[in-house]
C-alpha positions as a Markdown table, in Angstrom:
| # | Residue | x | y | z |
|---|---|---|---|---|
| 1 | Unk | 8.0 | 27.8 | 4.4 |
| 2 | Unk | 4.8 | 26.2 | 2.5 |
| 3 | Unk | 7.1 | 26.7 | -0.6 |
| 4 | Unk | 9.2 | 24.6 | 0.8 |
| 5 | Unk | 7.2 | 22.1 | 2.4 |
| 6 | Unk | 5.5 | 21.9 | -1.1 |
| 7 | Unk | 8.8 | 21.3 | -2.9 |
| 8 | Unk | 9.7 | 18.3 | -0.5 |
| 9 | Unk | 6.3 | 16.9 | -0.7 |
| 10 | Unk | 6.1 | 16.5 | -4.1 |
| 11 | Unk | 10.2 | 15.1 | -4.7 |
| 12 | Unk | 9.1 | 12.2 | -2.0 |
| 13 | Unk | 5.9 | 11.4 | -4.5 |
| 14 | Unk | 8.3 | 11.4 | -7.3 |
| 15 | Unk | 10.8 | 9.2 | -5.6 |
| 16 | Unk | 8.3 | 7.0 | -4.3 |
| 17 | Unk | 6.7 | 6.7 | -7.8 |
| 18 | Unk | 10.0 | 5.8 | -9.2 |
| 19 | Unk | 10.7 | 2.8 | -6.8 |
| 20 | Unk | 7.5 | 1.5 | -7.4 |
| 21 | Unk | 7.6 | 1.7 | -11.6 |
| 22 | Unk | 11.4 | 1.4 | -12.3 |
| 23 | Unk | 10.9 | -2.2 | -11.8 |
| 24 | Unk | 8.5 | -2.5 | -14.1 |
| 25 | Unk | 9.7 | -0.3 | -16.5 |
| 26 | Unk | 12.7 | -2.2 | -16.5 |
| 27 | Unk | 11.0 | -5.4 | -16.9 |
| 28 | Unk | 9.1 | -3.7 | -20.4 |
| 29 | Unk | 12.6 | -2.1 | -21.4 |
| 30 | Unk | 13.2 | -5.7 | -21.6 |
| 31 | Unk | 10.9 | -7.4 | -23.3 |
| 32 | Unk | 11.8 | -6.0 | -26.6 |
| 33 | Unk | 15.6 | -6.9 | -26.3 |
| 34 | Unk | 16.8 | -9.1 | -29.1 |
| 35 | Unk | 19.4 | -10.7 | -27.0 |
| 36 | Unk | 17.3 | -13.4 | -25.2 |
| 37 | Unk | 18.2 | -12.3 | -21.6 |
| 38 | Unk | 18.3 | -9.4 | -19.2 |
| 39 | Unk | 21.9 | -8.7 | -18.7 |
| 40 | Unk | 22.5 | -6.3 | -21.8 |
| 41 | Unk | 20.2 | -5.0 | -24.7 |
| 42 | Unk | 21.6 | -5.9 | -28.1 |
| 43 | Unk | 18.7 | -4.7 | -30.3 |
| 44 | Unk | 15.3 | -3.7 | -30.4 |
| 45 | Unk | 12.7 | -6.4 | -31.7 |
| 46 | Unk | 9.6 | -7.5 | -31.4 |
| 47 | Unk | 9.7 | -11.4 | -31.5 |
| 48 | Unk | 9.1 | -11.4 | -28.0 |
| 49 | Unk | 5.6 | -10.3 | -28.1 |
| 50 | Unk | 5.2 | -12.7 | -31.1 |
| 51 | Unk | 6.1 | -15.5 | -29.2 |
| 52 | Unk | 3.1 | -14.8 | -26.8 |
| 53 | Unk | 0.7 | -14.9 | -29.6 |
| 54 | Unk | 2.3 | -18.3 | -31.1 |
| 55 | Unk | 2.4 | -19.9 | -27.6 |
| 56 | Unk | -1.2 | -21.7 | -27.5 |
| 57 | Unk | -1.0 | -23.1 | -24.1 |
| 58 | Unk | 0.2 | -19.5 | -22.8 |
| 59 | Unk | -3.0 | -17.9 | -24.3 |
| 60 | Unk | -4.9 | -20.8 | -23.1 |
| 61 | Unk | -3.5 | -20.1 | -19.2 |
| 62 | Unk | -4.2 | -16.5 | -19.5 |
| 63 | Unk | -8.1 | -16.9 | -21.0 |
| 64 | Unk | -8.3 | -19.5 | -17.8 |
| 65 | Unk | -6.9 | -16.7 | -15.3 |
| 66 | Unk | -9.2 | -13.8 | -17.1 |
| 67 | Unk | -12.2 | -16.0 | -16.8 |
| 68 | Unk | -11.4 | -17.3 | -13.1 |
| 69 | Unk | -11.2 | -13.8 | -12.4 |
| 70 | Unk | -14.4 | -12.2 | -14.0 |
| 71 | Unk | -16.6 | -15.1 | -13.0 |
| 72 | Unk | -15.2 | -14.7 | -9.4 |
| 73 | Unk | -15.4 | -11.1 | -8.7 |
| 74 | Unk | -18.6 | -11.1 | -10.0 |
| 75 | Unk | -20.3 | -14.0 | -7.3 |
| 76 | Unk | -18.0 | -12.6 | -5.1 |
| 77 | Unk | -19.9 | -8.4 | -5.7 |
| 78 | Unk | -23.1 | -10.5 | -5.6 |
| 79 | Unk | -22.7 | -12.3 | -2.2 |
| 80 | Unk | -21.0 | -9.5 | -0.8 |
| 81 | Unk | -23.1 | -7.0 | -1.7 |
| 82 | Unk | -25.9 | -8.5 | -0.6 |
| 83 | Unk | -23.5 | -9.3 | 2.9 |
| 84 | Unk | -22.5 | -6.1 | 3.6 |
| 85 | Unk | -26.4 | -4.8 | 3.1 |
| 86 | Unk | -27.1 | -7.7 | 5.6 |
| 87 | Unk | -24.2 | -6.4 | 8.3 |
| 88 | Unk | -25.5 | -3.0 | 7.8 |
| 89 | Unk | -29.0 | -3.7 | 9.0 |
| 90 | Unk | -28.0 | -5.8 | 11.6 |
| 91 | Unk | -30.1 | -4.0 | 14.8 |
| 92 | Unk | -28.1 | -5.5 | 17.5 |
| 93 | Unk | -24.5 | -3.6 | 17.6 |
| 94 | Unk | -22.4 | -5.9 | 19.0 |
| 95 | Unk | -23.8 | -8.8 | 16.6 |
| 96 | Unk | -22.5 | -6.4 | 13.4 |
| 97 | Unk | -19.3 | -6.3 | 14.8 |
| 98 | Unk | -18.8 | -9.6 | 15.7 |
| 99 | Unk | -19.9 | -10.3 | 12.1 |
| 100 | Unk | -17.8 | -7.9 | 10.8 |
| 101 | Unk | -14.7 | -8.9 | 12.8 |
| 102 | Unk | -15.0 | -12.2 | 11.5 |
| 103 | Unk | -14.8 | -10.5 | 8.1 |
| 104 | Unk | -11.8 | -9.2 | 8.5 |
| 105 | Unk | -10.1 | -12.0 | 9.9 |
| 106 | Unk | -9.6 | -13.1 | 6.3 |
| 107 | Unk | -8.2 | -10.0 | 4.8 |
| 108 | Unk | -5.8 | -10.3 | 7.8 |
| 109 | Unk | -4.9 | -14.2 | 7.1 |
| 110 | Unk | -2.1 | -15.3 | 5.5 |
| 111 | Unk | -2.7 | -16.4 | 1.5 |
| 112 | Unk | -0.6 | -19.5 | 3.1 |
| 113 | Unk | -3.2 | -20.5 | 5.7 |
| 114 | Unk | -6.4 | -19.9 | 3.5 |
| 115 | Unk | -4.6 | -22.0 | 0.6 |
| 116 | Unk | -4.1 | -24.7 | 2.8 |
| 117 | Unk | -7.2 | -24.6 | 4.4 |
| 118 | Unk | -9.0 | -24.7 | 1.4 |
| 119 | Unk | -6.5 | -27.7 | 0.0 |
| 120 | Unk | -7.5 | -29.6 | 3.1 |
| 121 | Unk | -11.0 | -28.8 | 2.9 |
| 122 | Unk | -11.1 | -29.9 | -0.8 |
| 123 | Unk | -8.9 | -33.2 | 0.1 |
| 124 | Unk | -11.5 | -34.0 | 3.0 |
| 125 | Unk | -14.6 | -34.0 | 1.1 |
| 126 | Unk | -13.2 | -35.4 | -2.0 |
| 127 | Unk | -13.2 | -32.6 | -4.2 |
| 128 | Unk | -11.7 | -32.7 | -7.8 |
| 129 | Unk | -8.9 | -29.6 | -7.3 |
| 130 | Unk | -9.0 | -27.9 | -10.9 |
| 131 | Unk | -10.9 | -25.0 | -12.1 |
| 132 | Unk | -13.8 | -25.7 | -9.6 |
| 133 | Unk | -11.5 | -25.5 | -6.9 |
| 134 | Unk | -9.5 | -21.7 | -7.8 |
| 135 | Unk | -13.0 | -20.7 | -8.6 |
| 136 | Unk | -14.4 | -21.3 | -5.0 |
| 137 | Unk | -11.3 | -20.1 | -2.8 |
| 138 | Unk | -11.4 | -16.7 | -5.4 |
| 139 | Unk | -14.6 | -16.2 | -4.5 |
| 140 | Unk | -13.9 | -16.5 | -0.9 |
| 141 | Unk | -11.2 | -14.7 | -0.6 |
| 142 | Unk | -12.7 | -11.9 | -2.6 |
| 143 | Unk | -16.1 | -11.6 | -0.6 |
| 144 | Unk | -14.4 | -9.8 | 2.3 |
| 145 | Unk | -12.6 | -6.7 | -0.2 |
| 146 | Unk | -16.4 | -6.3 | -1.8 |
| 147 | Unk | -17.8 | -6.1 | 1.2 |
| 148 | Unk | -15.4 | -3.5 | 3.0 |
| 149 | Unk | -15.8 | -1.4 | -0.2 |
| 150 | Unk | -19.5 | -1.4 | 0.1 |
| 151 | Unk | -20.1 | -0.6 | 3.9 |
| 152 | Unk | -18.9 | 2.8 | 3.4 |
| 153 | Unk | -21.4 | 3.4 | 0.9 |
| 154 | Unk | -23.8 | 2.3 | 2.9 |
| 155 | Unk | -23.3 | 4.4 | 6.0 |
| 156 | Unk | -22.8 | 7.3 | 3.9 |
| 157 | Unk | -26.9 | 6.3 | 2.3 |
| 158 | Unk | -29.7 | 8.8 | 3.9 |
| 159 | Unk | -31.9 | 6.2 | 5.9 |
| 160 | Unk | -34.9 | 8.8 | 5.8 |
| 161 | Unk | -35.3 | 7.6 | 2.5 |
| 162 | Unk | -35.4 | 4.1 | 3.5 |
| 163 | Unk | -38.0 | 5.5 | 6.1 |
| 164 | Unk | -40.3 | 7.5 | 3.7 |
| 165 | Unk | -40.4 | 4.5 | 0.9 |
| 166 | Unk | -41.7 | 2.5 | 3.6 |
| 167 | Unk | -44.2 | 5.1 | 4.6 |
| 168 | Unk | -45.2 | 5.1 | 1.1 |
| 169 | Unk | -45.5 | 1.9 | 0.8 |
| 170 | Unk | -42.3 | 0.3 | -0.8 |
| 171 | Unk | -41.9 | -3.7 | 0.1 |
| 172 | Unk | -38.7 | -4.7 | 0.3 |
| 173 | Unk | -37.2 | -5.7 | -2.8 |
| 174 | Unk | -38.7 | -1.9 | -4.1 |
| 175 | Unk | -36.9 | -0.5 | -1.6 |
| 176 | Unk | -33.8 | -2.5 | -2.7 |
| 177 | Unk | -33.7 | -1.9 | -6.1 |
| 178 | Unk | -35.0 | 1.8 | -6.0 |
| 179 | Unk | -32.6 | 3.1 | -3.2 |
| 180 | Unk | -30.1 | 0.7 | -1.5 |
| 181 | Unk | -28.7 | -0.7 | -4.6 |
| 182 | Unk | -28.3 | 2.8 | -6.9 |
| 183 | Unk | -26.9 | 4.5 | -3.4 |
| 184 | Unk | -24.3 | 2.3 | -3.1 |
| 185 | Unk | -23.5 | 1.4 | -7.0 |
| 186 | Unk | -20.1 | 3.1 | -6.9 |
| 187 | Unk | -19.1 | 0.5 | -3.9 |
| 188 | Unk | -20.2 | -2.5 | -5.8 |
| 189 | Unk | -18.1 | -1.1 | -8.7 |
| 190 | Unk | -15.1 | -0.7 | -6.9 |
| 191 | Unk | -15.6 | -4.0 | -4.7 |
| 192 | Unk | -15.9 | -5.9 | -7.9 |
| 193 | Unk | -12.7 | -3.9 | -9.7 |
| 194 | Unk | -10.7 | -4.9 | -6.1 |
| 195 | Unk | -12.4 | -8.4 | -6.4 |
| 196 | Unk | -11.5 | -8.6 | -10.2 |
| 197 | Unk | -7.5 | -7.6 | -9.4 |
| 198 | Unk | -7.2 | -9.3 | -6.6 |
| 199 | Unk | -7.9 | -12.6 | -8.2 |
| 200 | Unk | -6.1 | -11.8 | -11.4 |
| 201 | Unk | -2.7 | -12.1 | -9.9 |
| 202 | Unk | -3.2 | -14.2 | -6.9 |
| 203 | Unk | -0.2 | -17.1 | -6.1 |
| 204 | Unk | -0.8 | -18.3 | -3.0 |
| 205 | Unk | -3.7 | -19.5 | -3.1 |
| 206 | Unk | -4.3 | -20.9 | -6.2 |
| 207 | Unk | -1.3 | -22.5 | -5.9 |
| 208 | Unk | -2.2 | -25.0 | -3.4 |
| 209 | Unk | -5.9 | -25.2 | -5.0 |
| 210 | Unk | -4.7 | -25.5 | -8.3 |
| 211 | Unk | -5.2 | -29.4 | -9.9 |
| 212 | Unk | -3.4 | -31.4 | -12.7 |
| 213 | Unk | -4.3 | -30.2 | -16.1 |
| 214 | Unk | -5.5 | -26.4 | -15.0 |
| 215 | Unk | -3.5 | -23.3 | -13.4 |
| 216 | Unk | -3.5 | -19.9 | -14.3 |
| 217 | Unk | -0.8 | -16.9 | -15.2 |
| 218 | Unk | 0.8 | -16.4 | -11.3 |
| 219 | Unk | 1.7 | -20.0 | -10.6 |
| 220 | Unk | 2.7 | -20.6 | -15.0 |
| 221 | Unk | 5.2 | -17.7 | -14.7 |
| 222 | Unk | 6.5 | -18.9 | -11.3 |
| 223 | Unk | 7.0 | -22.3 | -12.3 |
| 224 | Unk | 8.6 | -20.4 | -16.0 |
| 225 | Unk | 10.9 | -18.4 | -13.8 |
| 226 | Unk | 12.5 | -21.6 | -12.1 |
| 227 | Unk | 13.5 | -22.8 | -15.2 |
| 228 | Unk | 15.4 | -19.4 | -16.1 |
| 229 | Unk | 14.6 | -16.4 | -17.5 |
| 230 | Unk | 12.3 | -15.9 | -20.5 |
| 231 | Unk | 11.7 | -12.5 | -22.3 |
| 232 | Unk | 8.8 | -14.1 | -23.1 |
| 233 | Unk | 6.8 | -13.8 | -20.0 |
| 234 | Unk | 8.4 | -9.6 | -20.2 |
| 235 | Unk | 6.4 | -9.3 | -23.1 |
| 236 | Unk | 3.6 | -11.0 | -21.7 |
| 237 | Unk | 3.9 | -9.0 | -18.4 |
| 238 | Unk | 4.0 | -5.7 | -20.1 |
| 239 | Unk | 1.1 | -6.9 | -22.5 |
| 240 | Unk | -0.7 | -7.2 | -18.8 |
| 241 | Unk | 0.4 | -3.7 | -17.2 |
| 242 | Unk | -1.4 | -2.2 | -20.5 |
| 243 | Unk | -4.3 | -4.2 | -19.9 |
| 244 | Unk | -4.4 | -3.4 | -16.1 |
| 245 | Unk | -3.8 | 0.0 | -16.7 |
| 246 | Unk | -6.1 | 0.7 | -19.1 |
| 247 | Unk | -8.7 | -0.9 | -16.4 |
| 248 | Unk | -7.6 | 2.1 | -14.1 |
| 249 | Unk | -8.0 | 4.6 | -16.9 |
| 250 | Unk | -11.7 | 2.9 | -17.4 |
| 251 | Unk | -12.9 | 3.1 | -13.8 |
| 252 | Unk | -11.6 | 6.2 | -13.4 |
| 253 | Unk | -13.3 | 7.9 | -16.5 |
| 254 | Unk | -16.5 | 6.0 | -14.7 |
| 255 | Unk | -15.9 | 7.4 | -11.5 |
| 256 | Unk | -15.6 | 10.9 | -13.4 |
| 257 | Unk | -19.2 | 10.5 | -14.9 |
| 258 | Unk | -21.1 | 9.2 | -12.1 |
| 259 | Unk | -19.6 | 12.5 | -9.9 |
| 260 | Unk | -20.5 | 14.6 | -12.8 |
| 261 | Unk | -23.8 | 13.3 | -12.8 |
| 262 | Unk | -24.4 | 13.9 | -8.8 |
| 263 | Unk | -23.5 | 17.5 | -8.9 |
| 264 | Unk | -26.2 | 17.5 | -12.0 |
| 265 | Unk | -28.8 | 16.1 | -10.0 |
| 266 | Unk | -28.0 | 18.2 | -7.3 |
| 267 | Unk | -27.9 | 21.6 | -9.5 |
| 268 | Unk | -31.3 | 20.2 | -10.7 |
| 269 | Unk | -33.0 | 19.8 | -7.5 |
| 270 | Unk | -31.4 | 23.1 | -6.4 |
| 271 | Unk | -32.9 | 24.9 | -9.4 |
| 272 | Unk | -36.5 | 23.0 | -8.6 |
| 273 | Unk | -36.6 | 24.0 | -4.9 |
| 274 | Unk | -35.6 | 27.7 | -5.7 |
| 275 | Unk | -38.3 | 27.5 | -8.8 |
| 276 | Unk | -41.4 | 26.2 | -6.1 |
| 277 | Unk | -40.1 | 29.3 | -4.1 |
């Protein structure tokens, strides 16, 4: 029976792995067809992916979206971090999860609703919308994922620690940067990763925020695909799976060394309290 049970367990993975990439596997079949559309492939050729490199204002869009996206998940890691370290130590209970609650209202909200909040926000107070503008609602919207990937970290820190520092006379900002911050460094990586995707292909939002003269890759290849099909933006789609998955591969491997390097420090301080024995 666990035979079994194994068998059928791992044909759902498979079938629910091959939903999820045959779109996109489709989509780079595609980008190398010499044809010009997606309804047959007449020959294999690489003018595609040339065209990507020879379209300027393409490349131009997609250093705009990288940089929105970098330059957001990174205030967005450094005001949630320092957020979800201030919920943590919040003493009364129901004050942290009021706090909290209010956190999560925005990963529960509509991209709709915080788009056009932030368009009417930015109309009220006069606000130029353009890079400014994508760069601010990012970083909203992004604060919220940093900080849900951080409180776990947090809860999971030894507070005896925090207590003995103190004892020994640690201010705060030692205490900070000697514990809080390297306990919870594999939360701030993975809030800023989350913060980092999240904003890379982001439509909603940025579409109402967006100005004259500035957009980034989600809304260009929305307003590409009205106009018809383009192999084009295949290539450039694929080009952007490698890149995103070669971010995985890179966070992973990270992941990978900083375990390895636990279960060192642990075999070490096992070795050191057996040798004062």
């Amino acid at each position: 029976m666990k035979n079994k049970r194994f068998k059928w367990s791992n044909l759902y993975l498979i079938a629910v792995f091959v939903v999820l990439y045959s779109p996109i596997a489709f989509l780079i079949f595609y980008s190398f067809n010499d044809g010009g559309t997606m309804n047959s492939f007449t020959g294999f050729t690489l003018d595609n992916y040339i065209a990507v490199f020879e379209d300027t204002r393409l490349i131009g869009i997609v250093l705009d979206t990288l940089l929105i996206a970098l330059l957001s998940s990174l205030l967005a890691t450094i005001i949630g971090t320092f957020g979800a370290i201030g919920i943590y130590f919040l003493k009364k209970r129901k004050t942290r999860n009021a706090v909290l609650s209010f956190n999560n209202i925005l990963l529960v909200s509509p991209d709709v609703i915080i788009g056009a909040s932030f368009l009417i926000l930015f109309t009220f107070i006069g606000f130029r919308l353009g890079f400014i503008s994508v760069l601010l609602s990012h970083v909203a919207f992004s604060i919220p994922i940093v900080v849900l990937m951080i409180l776990p970290k947090l809860q999971e820190m030894n507070d005896t620690m925090l207590k003995a520092a103190r004892d020994l006379g640690a201010n705060t900002w030692q205490v900070m940067g000697k514990i809080v911050l390297p306990s919870i460094a594999p939360g701030i990586l993975a809030g800023y990763f989350m913060a980092f995707t999240y904003s890379l292909d982001d439509f909603a939002v940025t579409f109402f925020v967006t100005g004259n003269g500035f957009t980034t890759l989600a809304v260009e290849i929305y307003s590409r695909a009205r106009q018809g099909v383009s192999l084009e933006i295949n290539a450039l789609s694929a080009l952007l799976f490698i890149f995103a998955l070669i971010l995985v591969i890179g966070y992973y491997f990270i992941q990978q060394h900083n375990m390895t390097k636990k279960q060192k420090n642990k075999k070490q301080q096992h070795a050191e309290a057996v040798g004062m024995r």
